[in-house]
C-alpha positions, 0 to 999 in steps of 0.5 A: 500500500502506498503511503499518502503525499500529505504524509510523506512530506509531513514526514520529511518535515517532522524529520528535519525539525528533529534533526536539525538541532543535531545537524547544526552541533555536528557542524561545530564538532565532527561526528567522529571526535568525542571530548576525550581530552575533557576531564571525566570521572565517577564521583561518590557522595558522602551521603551514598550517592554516585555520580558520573560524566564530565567534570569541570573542576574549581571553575576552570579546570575542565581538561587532562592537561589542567593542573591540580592545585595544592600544598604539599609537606615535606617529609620530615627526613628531607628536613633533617638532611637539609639541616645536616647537609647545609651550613647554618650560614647558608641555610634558607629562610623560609618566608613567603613564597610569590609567583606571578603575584600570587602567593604559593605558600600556605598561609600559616607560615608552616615551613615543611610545607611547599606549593605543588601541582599535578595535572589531572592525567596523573591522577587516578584518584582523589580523597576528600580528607576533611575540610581542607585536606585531599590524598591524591592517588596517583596513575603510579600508585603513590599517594601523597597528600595535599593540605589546602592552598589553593581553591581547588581543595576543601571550602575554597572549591567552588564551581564544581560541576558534574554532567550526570547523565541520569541527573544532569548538572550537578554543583558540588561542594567539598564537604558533599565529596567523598571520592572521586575516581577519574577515567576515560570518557565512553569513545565518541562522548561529547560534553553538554557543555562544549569542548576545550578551547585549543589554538595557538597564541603569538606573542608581541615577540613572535613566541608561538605557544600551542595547546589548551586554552584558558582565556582571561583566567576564566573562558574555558569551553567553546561554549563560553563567551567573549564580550565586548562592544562595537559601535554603541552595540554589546556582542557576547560571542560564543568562542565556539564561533571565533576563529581567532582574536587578536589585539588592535591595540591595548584597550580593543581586540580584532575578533574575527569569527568562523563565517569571516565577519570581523568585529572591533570590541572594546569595554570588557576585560575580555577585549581589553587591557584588564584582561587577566592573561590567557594560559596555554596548556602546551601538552607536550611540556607543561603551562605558560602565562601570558600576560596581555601586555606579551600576548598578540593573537590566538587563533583557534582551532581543534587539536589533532591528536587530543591529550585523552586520559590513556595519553598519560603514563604513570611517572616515575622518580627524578634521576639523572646527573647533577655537576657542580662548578668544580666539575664533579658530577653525581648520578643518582635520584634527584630532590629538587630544591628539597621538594620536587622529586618525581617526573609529574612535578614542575619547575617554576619560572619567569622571564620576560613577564610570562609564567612558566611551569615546566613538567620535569619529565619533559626536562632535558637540562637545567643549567645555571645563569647569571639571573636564573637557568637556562631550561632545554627542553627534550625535542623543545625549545629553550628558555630562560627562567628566573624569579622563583625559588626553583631557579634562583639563589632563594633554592633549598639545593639539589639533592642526589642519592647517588648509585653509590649510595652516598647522599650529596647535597650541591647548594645553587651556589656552587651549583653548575647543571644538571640532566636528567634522565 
């Protein structure tokens, strides 16, 4: 039996109506690619429930890349050598520590305990302790503890949102935490919320960084907003939408969208010199700050092979060989700056008013300078750094257990270089 024309095309309308919607998303993200490089996890509640979906945690971060926040003790032995090793003379007053006018110390001026970061690839788990206390599990299995110091921990946490499937967003504060367990994302899934932004961002010197976008300190997700206004006329522009966004000059932006409309906007920190800066999230070695006065143009685009959850490897001990400026060379496991032991660790830096944080696994060589260090990075570039304990006098020194099984101690004075492994 044939079926009527009225219904055929009413059939054929039906049918577009219900598409449509679904046929414009797939025109902003190929059907093919999911939001792999987007942070997702299963989440147990103190009260019993369990959640699971795509996270955006502490209000920007939202993928593996994104650093994990937070104080971290010194062991007690590690103490003690820097009081054995070092002498009284030279010793290190512990006093507050400012990065990028940001304080990374905690507050209570508890000296055993020193700022550090992880990204959410290394982690496997995370433990609410109590209210402002965390114990990371690590993809290797080691646990350490972080004891607040950032707003990614305890009552300082804010905007954490899951996307549960059977309840849709849900906001989530620290004391409702019990456990949270990171995992791949299901192949192919998208987040409500949009992907991650990526491109590649210039700088007033002609540097290229590429990688994951924050813009502002704030923007995040294709599906956030960029405001400004042009002509007497207020635009909130999807970022989703924008193929790159340069500057005109310090107090306005030249945004150029997808459709190849170009648009001058002034009159909101996103356009202009209250611009916060803009992090690039560069996979292959670590984060980069960059201040609007250093920042040219980003263009936007979609990696190619997005930073997924499996594309992290458990790390490992920090090992390599340490020369002093005598010549003597130790090899063996390395503590830097009486703290950062491990490759998931990072190294802390300046120069040229852009914030670093190098991965120590993407480390070949740090050598010392007469400002700072000279960091080569393997397959990367070089860069000078400067302006952090990491790499200034203000260092606690190096240590090396040594495959002899001596401990050595090489203090920044009469420290040379070192390459790790």
């Amino acid at each position: 039996m044939s079926t009527p024309r009225f219904r055929q095309g009413t059939s054929r309308l039906i049918a577009m109506l219900v598409l449509a919607p679904l046929l414009a998303a797939s025109a902003l993200r190929p059907l093919s690619a999911g939001d792999e490089d987007r942070i997702y996890a299963k989440v147990t509640l103190r009260e019993g429930a369990v959640l699971e979906g795509f996270m955006r945690w502490g209000g920007t971060e939202t993928a593996w890349v994104d650093l994990f926040n937070g104080n971290k003790e010194i062991p007690e032995e590690h103490l003690r050598q820097y009081e054995e090793l070092v002498p009284e003379a030279e010793r290190k007053e512990d006093r507050p520590v400012y990065f990028l006018g940001f304080r990374l110390d905690d507050d209570d001026n508890d000296s055993n305990r020193r700022a550090s970061q992880v990204r959410f690839g290394q982690i496997r788990s995370i433990e609410a302790l109590n209210r402002n206390d965390a114990r990371l599990t690590l993809r290797s299995g080691r646990q350490i503890v972080y004891r607040g110091g950032s707003n990614d921990i305890g009552r300082s946490l804010s905007s954490t949102v899951i996307e549960d499937s059977q309840k849709g967003d849900v906001k989530l504060r620290w004391h409702q935490i019990e456990r949270v367990d990171f995992q791949a994302p299901p192949q192919g899934a998208l987040s409500k919320a949009g992907s991650r932004l990526y491109g590649t961002l210039t700088t007033d010197r002609g540097q290229e960084f590429t990688g994951y976008i924050l813009w502002d300190r704030d923007e995040a997700l294709t599906s956030e907003e960029l405001d400004g206004e042009q002509d007497g006329r207020d635009y909130s522009l999807k970022f989703g939408d924008i193929a790159s966004i340069g500057k005109h000059n310090s107090w306005s932006s030249k945004v150029t969208l997808k459709s190849g409309e170009e648009l001058i906007l002034t009159g909101t920190n996103d356009v202009d010199d209250d611009n916060r800066g803009i992090y690039v999230e560069v996979p292959e070695w670590g984060e980069v700050l960059v201040p609007w006065e250093r920042f040219q143009k980003l263009v936007l685009t979609r990696p190619d092979k997005p930073a997924g959850y499996d594309a992290f490897a458990a790390a490992k001990g920090l090992r390599g060989t340490v020369e002093d400026e005598d010549g003597t060379r130790h090899t063996g496991n390395i503590r830097w700056d009486n703290d950062e032991s491990f490759t998931w660790e990072t190294l802390e830096g300046e120069n040229d008013d852009i914030g670093y944080s190098l991965l120590f696994s993407a480390i070949q060589s740090i050598e010392k300078t007469r400002a700072g260090c000279l960091v080569q990075m393997r397959g990367g570039p070089s860069m000078e750094l400067e302006d952090s304990t990491d790499v200034n006098d203000e260092n606690h020194g190096i240590f090396v257990e040594t495959d002899e099984g001596k401990r050595v101690l090489i203090t920044w004075k009469n420290f040379a270089r070192a390459t790790f492994e």
